[in-house]
C-alpha positions, -999 to +999 in steps of 0.1 A: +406-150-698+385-167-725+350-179-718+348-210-695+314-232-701+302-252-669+284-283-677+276-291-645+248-309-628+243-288-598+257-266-584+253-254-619+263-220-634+243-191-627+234-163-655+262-141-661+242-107-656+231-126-622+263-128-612+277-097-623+251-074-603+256-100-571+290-089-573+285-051-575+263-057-544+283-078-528+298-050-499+272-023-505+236-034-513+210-005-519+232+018-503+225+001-465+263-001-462+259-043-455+264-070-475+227-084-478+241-115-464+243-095-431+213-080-430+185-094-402+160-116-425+129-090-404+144-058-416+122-043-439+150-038-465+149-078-467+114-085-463+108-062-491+135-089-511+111-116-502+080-105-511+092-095-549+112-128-548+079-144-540+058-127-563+082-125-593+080-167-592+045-163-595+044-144-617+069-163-637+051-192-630+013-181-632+011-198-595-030-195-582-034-174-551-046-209-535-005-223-533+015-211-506+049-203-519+075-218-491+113-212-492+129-238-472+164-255-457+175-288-464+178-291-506+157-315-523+169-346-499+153-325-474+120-326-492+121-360-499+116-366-455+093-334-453+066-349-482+055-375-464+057-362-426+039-335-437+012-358-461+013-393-455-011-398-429-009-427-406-017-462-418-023-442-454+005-455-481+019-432-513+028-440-545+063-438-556+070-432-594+112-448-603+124-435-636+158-430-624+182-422-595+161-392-581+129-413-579+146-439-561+162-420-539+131-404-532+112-434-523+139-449-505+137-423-476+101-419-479+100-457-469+113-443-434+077-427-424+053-448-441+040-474-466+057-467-499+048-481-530+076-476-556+074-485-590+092-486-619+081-470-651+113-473-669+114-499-700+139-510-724+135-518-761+163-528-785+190-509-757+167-475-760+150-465-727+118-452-725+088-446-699+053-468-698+020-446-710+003-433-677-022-454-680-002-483-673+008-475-640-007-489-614-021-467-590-042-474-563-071-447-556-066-444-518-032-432-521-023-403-503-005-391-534+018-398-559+053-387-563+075-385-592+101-367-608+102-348-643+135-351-651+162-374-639+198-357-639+213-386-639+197-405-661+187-379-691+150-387-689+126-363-691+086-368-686+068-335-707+036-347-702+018-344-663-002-370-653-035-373-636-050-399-612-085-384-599-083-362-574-048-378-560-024-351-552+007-353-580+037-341-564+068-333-582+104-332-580+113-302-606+149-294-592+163-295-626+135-286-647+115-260-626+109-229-649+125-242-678+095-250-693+056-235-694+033-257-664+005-258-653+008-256-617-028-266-610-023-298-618-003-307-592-006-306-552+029-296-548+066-290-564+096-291-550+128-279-561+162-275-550+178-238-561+214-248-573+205-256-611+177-233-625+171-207-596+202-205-575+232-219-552+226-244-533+208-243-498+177-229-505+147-257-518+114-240-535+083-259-522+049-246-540+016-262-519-017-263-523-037-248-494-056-276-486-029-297-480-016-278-454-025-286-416-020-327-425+016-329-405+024-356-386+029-349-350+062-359-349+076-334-380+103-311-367+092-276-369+114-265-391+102-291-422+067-285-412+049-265-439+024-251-420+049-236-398+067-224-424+035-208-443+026-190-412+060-174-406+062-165-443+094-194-445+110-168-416+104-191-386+138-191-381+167-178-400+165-186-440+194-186-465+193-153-472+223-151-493+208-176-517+169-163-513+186-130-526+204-147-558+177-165-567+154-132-566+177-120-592+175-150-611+134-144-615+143-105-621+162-122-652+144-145-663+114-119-665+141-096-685+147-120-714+108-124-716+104-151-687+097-185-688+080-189-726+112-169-739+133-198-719+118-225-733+119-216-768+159-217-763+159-244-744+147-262-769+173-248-795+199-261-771+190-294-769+182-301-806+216-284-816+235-310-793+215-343-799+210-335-835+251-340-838+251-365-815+223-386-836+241-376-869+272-393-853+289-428-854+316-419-827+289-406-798+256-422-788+228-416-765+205-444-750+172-424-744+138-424-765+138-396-785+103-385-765+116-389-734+148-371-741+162-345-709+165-310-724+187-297-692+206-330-689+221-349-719+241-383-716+264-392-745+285-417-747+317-423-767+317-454-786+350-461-780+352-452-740+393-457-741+390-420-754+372-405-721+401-390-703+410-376-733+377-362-740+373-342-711+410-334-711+403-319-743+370-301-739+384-285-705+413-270-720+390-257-746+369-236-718+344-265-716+339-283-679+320-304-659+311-332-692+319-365-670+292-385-666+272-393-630+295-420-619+266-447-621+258-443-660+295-429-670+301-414-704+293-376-708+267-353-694+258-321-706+239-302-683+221-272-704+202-251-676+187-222-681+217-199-676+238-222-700+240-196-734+237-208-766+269-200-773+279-228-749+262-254-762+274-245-800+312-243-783+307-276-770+293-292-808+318-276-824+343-293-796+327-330-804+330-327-842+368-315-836+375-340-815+355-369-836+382-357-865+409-361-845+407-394-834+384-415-857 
């Protein structure tokens, strides 16, 4: 079978050497004669699995002893209840950061526990779309904090730069671009990050939190989405994904193999220049985004003459190349580039476009 190429959003592909060992433990792992799928999460074969889970991302990530590393249920929608039961205090209001369908959604169900204050950052000049300065939003200094998101799937809008409000706690949505990149996680009170497109399948959500926010829950907040609770039963107060807390573990034993996240991010970067360098260079593909504000795991194209969509992705999956159709509120194409995406995938797919331009111009 020739190579197959998955552009998907989430769940996205995993690395290949991932997935490869996964399978060779799949019946047997470390000789216990169980899958670790049924293995108790307290046996001290697994506990051992979480804590080098736990400190390879650290390490990975250069996370300060004062963040308490949390693996929780519930994806990123899950987060997006437990931020502010767990940090918006009563009568207290947040701010909510829109520059895309992430954000929004965000703020949306935030709005059921508090005061939210959303607030679109997203501009358009001459049909190119591109985010305000920081300075221009309008924050007020008594919020609780202020949430936004780095990089809209959906939308192929990434923010590089982190902002800063005082001593306002930032906290961030990084499903899609957590560890693809070099951060500095003391500038922010906490990440999130849902596992199924640079850490994992699905069902497992990364929450990194500052120590001092911790203890602030609403008396109301289930148990279960309470991060104290879940800090002082080391994310074990009751029974995790382990399946996916495994596969992810061998995601950061990877990424530290191919030189970790620096090493990532230098391809990354390879990866998206290769693919909207063609696409910039073309007349029969377009994308809408300013170029310093342009995704690096998620890239929107669109063909200028749409009639030819269907045939497009027709095309590119008979050519090993899947998962290209647009979020169906933008449309066009979307190449998701992830961390596990090779290069090799992202030069099959530019040499696909240019074919395809060719062929029907």
């Amino acid at each position: 079978m020739s190579a197959v190429y998955n552009f998907c959003a989430g769940p996205a592909m995993l690395p290949t050497a991932v997935m490869s060992k996964a399978q060779q433990e799949f019946i047997n792992w470390q000789n216990t004669g169980c899958s670790v799928m049924e293995l108790s999460h307290r046996s001290k074969e697994f506990m051992a699995l979480a804590t080098k889970a736990e400190a390879d991302l650290r390490q990975l990530m250069n996370i300060p002893v004062n963040y308490r590393v949390l693996f929780c249920h519930g994806g990123g929608r899950g987060q997006f209840s437990a931020i502010p039961m767990n940090l918006l205090p009563v009568g207290g209001h947040a701010e909510y950061i829109i520059s895309g369908s992430w954000s929004k959604a965000a703020a949306k169900e935030a709005e059921n526990f508090g005061e939210i204050r959303p607030q679109s950052v997203v501009e358009e000049r001459d049909g190119i779309k591109t985010v305000k300065p920081f300075d221009q939003w309008e924050i007020s200094p008594d919020a609780a904090y202020v949430h936004y998101c780095p990089n809209e799937t959906v939308d192929g809008l990434e923010l590089f730069d982190i902002p800063k409000f005082g001593d306002i706690p930032i906290v961030a949505d990084m499903s899609s671009t957590i560890l693809s990149h070099d951060i500095d996680v003391n500038k922010f009170g906490l990440i999130y990050a849902g596992a199924q497109k640079n850490i994992g399948p699905s069902g497992l959500t990364i929450v990194i939190v500052r120590e001092d926010l911790l203890g602030k829950a609403r008396t109301d907040t289930p148990c279960i989405m309470n991060y104290t609770t879940a800090a002082e039963n080391d994310s074990m107060y009751n029974t995790p994904p382990t399946y996916a807390w495994y596969l992810a573990g061998l995601v950061f034993e990877w990424l530290k193999s191919i030189g970790g996240v620096a090493a990532i991010e230098k391809v990354n970067k390879h990866k998206a220049k290769l693919l909207y360098d063609y696409v910039d260079s073309s007349t029969f593909y377009q994308n809408n985004i300013d170029e310093n504000f342009r995704s690096r795991m998620n890239i929107p194209f669109w063909l200028q003459d749409e009639s030819l969509n269907e045939a497009f992705l027709s095309a590119a999956k008979e050519d090993g190349l899947v998962a290209l159709k647009g979020h169906r509120m933008v449309g066009g194409m979307r190449a998701s580039i992830y961390n596990a995406m090779p290069l090799e995938g992202v030069e099959k797919l530019v040499d696909f476009m240019k074919t395809f331009e060719q062929r029907n111009r």
